[in-house]
C-alpha positions as CSV (number, residue, x, y, z in Angstrom):
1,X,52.7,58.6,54.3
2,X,50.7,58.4,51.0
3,X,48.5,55.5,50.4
4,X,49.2,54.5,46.6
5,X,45.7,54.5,44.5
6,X,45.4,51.7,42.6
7,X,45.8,51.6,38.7
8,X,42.2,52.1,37.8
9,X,41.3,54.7,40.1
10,X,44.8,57.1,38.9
11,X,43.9,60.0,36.6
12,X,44.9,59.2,33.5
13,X,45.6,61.6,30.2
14,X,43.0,60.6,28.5
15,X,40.0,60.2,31.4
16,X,39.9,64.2,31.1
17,X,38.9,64.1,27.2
18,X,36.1,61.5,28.1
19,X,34.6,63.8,30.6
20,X,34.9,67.0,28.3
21,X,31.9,67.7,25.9
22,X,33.0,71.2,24.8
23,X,33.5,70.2,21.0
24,X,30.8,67.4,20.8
25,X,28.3,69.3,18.7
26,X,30.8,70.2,16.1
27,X,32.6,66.5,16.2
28,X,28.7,65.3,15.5
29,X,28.3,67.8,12.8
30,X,32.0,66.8,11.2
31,X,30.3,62.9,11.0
32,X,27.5,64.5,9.2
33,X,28.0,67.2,7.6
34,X,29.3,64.5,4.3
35,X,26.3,62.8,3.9
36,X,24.5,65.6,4.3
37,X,25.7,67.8,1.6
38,X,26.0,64.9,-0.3
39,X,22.5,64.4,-0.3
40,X,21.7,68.1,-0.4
41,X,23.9,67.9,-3.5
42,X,22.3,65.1,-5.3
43,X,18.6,66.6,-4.7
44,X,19.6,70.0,-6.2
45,X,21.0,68.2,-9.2
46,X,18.3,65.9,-10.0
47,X,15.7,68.6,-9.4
48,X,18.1,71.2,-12.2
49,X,18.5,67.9,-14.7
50,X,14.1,67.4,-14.1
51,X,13.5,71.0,-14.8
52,X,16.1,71.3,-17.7
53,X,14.2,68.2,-19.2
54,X,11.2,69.6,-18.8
55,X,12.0,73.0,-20.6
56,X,13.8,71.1,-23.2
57,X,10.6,69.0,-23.9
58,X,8.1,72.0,-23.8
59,X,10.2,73.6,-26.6
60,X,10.8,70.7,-29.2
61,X,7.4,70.2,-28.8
62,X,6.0,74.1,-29.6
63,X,8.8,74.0,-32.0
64,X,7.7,70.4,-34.0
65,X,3.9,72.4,-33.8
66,X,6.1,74.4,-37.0
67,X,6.1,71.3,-38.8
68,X,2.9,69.5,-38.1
69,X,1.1,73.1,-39.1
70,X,3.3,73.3,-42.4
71,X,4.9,76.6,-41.1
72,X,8.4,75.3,-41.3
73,X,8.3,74.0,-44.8
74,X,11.3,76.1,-46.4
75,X,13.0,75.9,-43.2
76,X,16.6,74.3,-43.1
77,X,18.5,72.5,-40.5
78,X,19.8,75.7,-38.9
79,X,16.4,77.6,-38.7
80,X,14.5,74.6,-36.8
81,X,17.1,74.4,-34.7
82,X,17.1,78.3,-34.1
83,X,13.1,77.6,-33.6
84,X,13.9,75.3,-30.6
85,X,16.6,77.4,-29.5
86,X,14.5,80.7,-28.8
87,X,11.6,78.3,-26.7
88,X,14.0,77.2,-24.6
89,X,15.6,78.7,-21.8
90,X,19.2,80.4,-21.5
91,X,19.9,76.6,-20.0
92,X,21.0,75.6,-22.5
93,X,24.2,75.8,-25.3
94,X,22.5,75.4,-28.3
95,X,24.8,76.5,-31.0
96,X,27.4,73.6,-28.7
97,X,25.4,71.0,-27.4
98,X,21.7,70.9,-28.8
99,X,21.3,68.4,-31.6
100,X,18.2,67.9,-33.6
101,X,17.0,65.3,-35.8
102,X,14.0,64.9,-37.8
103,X,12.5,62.3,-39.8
104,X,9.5,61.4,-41.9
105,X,7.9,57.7,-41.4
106,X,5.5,55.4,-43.8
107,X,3.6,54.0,-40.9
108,X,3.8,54.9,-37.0
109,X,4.5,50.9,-36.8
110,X,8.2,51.4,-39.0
111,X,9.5,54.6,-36.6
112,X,12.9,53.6,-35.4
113,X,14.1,55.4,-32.8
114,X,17.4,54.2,-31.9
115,X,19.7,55.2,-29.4
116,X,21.6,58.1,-30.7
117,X,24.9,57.1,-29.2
118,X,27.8,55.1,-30.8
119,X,29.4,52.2,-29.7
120,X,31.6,54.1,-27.5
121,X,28.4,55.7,-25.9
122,X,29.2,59.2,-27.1
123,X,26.5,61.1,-29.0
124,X,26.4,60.8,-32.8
125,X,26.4,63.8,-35.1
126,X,25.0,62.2,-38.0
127,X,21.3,63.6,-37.5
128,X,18.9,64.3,-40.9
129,X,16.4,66.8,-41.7
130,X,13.7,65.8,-43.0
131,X,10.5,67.7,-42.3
132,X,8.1,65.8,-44.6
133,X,4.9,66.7,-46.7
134,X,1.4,67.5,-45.8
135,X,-0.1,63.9,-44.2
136,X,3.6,62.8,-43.7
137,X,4.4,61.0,-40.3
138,X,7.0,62.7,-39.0
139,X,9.3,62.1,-35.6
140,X,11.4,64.9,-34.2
141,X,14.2,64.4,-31.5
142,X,16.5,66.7,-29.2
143,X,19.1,66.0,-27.7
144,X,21.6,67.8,-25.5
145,X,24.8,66.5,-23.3
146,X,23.7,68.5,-20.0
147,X,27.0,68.8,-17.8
148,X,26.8,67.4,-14.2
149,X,27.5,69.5,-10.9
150,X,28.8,67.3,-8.8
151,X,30.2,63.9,-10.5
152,X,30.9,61.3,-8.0
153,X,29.3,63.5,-4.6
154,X,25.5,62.0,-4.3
155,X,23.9,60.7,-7.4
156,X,26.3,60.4,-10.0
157,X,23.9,61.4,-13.1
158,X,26.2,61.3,-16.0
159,X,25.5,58.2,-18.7
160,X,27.8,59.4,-21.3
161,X,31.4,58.7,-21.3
162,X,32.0,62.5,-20.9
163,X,30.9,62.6,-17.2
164,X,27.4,63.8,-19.1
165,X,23.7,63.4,-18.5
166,X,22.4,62.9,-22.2
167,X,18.5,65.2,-21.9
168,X,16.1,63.8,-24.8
169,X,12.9,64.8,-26.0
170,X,10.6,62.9,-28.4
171,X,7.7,64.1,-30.3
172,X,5.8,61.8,-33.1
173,X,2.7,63.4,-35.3
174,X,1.0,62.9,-38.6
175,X,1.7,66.7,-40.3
176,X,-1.9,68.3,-41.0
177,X,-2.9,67.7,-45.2
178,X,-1.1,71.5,-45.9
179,X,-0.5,71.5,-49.4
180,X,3.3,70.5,-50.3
């Protein structure tokens, strides 16, 4: 007759998965492969929103060069912002999302650069144009609603409302004594 094993020492249904490592590797990769896309994610999208700033920056500032020089003085609104448009990259929407505003100062002390969002936090639309006179202080700002990737994987960029990452530039100069 059979000897009965005792309870610990039966096979049991589930003793055959402990012993089994076909599968592991992809198991390990499935507890992963989240955070690591997540992260590969959020590096890809910080390094697009530091490069976008960066070409955004380079051309308000060749494009301001117009105005300190005098060489944008019968310009309008629209043909600055076609100046900054055709120094920047194919990045960016400018005839949708690039906004411009310009604005002469008496003193570098009284420049007011305040946040160009409402109380809401969306971006305002109220922008002037105002290119100033030989010797004129003068303070010219971009600014462009860049659209996230990936909201809520990784780093969640956005700081409008809109799921957004607001991209500003900033360039202050004293225009060169052209003649007005």
């Amino acid at each position: 007759m059979r000897k009965k094993r005792p309870l610990l020492l039966r096979p049991l249904p589930f003793r055959k998965f402990r012993r089994d490592e076909t599968g592991a590797t992809a198991v390990e990769f499935a507890l992963v492969a989240v955070p690591f896309f997540a992260l590969l994610f959020a590096i890809l999208e910080v390094a697009l929103i530091f490069f976008a700033q960066q070409v955004m920056d380079t051309g308000v500032s060749q494009a301001a060069r117009l105005i300190r020089t005098g060489q944008a003085q019968g310009f309008e609104a629209t043909s600055f912002k076609t100046a900054v448009c055709d120094r920047i990259l194919a990045l960016f929407d400018c005839d949708g999302g690039l906004r411009l505003e310009v604005r002469t100062y008496p003193s570098f002390a009284s420049i007011d650069v305040t946040p160009p969002v409402d109380e809401d936090g969306n971006l305002r639309n109220d922008f002037a144009f105002q290119p100033g006179n030989g010797g004129d202080i003068v303070v010219v700002r971009a600014f462009y609603e860049w659209p996230t990737i990936v909201p809520g994987l990784g780093a969640d960029m956005a700081n409008l409302p809109n799921g957004k990452r607001l991209l500003a530039s900033t360039v202050a100069f004293r225009n060169e004594p052209f003649g007005s």
